[in-house]
Steps between C-alpha positions, in 0.01 A plus 500: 500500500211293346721238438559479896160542608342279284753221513596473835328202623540296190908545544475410874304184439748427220795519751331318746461215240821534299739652761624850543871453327330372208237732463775793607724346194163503293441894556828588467538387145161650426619802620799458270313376197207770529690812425637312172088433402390821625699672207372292195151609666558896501293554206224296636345669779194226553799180504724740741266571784456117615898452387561780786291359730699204502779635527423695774391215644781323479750757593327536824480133640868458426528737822204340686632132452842623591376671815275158564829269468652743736238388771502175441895487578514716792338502865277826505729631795811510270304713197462877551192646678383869441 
């Protein structure tokens, strides 16, 4: 959750600037590649903390660029309401 709260505006101004497909496509190989350096790191609490930050970071704006290409495509009266 640090990850998110931390991070959060430096991912949206990166999307802004770089585009949210290639900043989704970014994350979601982080997201893939993380797990794989999280386990070389076990042993290691003080390098695993920021690894899992990261990751959690990552993991989470694949969803929030997905839901923000979403918008962009489609008129707010065709996307679900509460």
């Amino acid at each position: 959750m640090a990850g998110n709260v931390i991070l959060q505006v430096p991912i949206g101004l990166l999307a802004d600037r770089y585009g949210r497909r290639t900043l989704l496509g970014i994350c979601a190989a982080a997201s893939c590649v993380g797990p794989l350096a999280a386990a070389d790191q076990l042993a290691l609490a003080a390098a695993l903390w920021p690894l899992l930050i990261r990751l959690g970071r990552h993991s989470v704006r694949v969803l929030q660029q997905g839901i923000a290409l979403l918008g962009e495509e489609f008129a707010v009266e065709d996307l679900p309401a509460q």
